[in-house]
C-alpha positions in Angstrom: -20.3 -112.7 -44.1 -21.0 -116.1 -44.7 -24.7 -116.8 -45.8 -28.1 -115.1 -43.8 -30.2 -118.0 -42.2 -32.8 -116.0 -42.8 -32.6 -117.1 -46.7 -33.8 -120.6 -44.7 -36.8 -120.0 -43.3 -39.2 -120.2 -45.7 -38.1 -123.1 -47.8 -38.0 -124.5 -44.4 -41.1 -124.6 -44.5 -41.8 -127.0 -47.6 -38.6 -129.1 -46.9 -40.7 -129.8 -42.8 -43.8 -130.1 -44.9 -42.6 -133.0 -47.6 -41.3 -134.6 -44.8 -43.9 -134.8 -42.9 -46.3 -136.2 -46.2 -43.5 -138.6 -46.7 -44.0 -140.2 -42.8 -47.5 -140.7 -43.1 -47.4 -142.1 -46.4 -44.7 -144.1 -45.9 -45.0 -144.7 -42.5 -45.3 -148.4 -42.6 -42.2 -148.5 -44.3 -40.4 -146.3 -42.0 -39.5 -147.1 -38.4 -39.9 -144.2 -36.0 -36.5 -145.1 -34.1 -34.3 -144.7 -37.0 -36.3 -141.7 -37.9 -35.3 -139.9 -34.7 -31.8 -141.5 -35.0 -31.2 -139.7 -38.1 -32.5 -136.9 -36.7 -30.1 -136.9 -33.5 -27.6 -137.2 -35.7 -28.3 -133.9 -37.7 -29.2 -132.1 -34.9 -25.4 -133.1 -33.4 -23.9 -132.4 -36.0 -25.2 -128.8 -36.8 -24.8 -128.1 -33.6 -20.9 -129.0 -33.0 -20.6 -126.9 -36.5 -22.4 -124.0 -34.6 -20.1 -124.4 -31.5 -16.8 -124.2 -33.4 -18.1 -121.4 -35.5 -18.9 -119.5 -32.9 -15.1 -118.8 -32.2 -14.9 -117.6 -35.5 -17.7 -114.6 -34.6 -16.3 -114.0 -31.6 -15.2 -110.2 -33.5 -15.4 -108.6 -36.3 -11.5 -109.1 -36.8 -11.3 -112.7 -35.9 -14.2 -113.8 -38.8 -12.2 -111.6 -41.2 -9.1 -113.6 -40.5 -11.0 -116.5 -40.9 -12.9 -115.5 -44.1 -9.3 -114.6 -45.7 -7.8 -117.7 -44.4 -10.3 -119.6 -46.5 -10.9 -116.6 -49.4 -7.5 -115.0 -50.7 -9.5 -112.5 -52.5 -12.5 -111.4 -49.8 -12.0 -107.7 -50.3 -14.9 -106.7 -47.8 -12.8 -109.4 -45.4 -10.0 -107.1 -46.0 -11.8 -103.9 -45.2 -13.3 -104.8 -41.9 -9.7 -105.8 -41.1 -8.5 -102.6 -42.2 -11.2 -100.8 -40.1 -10.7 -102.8 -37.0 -6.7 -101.7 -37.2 -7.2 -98.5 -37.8 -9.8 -98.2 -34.4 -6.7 -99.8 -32.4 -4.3 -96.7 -34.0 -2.0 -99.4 -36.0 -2.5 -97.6 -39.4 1.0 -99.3 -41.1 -1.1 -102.7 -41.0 -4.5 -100.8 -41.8 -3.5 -99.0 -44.6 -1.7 -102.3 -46.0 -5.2 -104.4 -45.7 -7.0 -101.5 -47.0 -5.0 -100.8 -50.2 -5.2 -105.0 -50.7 -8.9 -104.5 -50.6 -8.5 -101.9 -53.2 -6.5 -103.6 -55.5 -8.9 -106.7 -55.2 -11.9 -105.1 -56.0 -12.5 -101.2 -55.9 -15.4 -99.8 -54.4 -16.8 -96.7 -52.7 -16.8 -98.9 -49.4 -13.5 -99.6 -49.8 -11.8 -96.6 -51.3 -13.9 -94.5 -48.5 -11.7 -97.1 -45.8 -8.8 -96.6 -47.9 -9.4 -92.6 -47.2 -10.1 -92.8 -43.8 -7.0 -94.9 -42.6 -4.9 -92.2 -45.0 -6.2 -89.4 -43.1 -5.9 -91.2 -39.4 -2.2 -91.2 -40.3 -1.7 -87.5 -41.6 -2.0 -88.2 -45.2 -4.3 -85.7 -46.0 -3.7 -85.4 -49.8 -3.8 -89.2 -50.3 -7.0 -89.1 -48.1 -8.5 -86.4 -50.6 -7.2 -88.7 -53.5 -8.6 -91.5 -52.4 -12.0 -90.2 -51.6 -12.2 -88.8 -54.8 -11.7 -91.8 -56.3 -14.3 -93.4 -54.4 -17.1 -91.0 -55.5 -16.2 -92.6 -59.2 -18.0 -95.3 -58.2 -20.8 -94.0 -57.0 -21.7 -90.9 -54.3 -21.8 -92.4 -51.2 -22.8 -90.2 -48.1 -19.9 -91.2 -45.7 -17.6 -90.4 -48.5 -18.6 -86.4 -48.5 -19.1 -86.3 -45.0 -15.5 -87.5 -44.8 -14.6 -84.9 -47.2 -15.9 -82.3 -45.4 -14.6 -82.7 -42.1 -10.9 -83.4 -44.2 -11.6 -79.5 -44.7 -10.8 -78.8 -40.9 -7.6 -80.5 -41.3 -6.2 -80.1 -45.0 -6.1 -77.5 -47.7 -6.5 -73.8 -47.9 -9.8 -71.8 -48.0 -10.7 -72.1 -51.7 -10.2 -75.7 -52.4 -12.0 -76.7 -49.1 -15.2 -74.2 -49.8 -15.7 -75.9 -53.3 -15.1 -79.7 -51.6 -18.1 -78.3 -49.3 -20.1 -77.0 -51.8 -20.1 -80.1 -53.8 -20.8 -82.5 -50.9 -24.0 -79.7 -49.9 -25.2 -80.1 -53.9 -25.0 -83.8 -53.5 -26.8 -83.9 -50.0 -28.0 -80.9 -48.9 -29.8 -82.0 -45.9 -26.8 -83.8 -44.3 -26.3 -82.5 -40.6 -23.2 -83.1 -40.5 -21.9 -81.6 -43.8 -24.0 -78.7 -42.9 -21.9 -78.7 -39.5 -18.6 -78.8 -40.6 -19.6 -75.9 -43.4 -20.8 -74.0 -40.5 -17.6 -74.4 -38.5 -15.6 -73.8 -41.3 -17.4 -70.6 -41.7 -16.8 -69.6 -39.0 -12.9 -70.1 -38.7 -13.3 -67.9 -41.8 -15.0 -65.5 -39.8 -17.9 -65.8 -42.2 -20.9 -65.1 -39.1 -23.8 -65.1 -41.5 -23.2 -68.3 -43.6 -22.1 -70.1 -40.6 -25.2 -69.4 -38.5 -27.3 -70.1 -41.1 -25.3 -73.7 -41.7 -25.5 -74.3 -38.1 -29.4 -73.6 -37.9 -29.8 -75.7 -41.0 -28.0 -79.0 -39.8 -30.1 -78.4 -36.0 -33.2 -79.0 -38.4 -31.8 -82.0 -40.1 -30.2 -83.8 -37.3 -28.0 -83.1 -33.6 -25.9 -80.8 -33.2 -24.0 -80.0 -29.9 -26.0 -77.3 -28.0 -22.1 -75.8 -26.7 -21.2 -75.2 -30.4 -24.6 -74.3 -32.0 -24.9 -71.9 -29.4 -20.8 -70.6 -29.3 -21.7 -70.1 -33.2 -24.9 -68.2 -33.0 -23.1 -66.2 -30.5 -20.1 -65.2 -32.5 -18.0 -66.6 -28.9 -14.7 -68.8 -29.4 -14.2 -72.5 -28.5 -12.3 -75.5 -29.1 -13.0 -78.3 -31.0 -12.9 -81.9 -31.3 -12.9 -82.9 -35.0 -14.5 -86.1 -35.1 -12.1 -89.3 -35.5 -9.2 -87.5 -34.8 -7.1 -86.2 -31.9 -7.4 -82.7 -32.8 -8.6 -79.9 -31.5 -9.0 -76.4 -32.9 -10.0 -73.0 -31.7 -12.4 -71.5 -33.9 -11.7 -67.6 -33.0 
């Protein structure tokens, strides 16, 4: 997260070109041995810079340690911290950068992280809180989809239909919303709606063949809900 060399490339171009007008007109002035000296020199010293940077993108973790290190207040630093601790299963540190990140400079991005790490650890309300106030600042797709698989795990059946239906009004083509409304339909023993979910989000994006086809059958099975170490049987 530094700066995109590809912002480079084209005033490249003119720096390469005035330097090359600048040689042939003053090329009786300049001598062609210091000209490459110079040049060594640059090169050398770019590329020692590039060597010793290198360790710092040697993970996403390690260049957010180093972008903290030299930025106290590199929220997105913070976040991919957050994220990379949460994916190793240490959510006391996660949540800790995560919440820092909030406190910096709240975001969708971040509040969604924020949610996430909440909801790795069991905090299902402060997930829901969280992701809530994440969609203040704009309605982000993770952020619903994140809602609506928090339905398999939190709530009862009247608050988690109406946080489906308001992720399906804000993106009504998302496979996976459509997915987790047809499973929860189905827990709910609602057949029709969830076969008509199901067939819905198999026309927008994958679905597992084992579930669409358990669902369209009406036929049990167990079921991994994504990011988590849970399973439930869907009767």
């Amino acid at each position: 997260m530094t700066a995109c060399e590809a912002w480079f490339y084209f005033p490249m171009l003119g720096v390469l070109g005035m330097l090359g007008v600048i040689l042939t007109v003053f090329s009786h002035r300049i001598d062609p041995k210091w000209f490459l000296f110079v040049t060594a020199i640059i090169i050398v010293v770019f590329g020692c810079r590039t060597f010793a940077r290198s360790f710092d993108y040697r993970s996403v973790y390690t260049l957010a340690m180093h972008d903290i290190a030299s930025s106290k207040d590199d929220y997105t630093a913070y976040t991919n911290i957050s994220g990379e601790l949460t994916s190793s299963g240490n959510y006391a540190d996660a949540l800790h950068y995560a919440q820092r990140s909030v406190s910096i400079f709240p975001t969708f991005t971040n509040y969604n992280n924020l949610g996430l790490v909440q909801e790795h650890d069991g905090n299902y309300q402060e997930a829901l809180n969280d992701y809530e106030k994440g969609l203040t600042y704009g309605n982000y797709v993770s952020i619903y989809e994140n809602i609506a698989s928090l339905t398999m795990l939190y709530g009862n059946y009247t608050q988690d239909k109406l946080l489906l239906t308001k992720a399906l009004a804000n993106f009504p083509q998302d496979s996976s919303i459509l997915l987790d409304a047809a499973i929860f339909d189905e827990r709910n023993n609602d057949d029709t709606n969830a076969k008509l979910a199901v067939i819905e989000a198999s026309e927008y994006g994958q679905v597992p063949q084992q579930i669409y086809n358990e669902i369209m059958d009406s036929t049990p099975f167990m079921l991994y809900i994504r990011n988590f170490d849970i399973t439930i049987h869907v009767p």
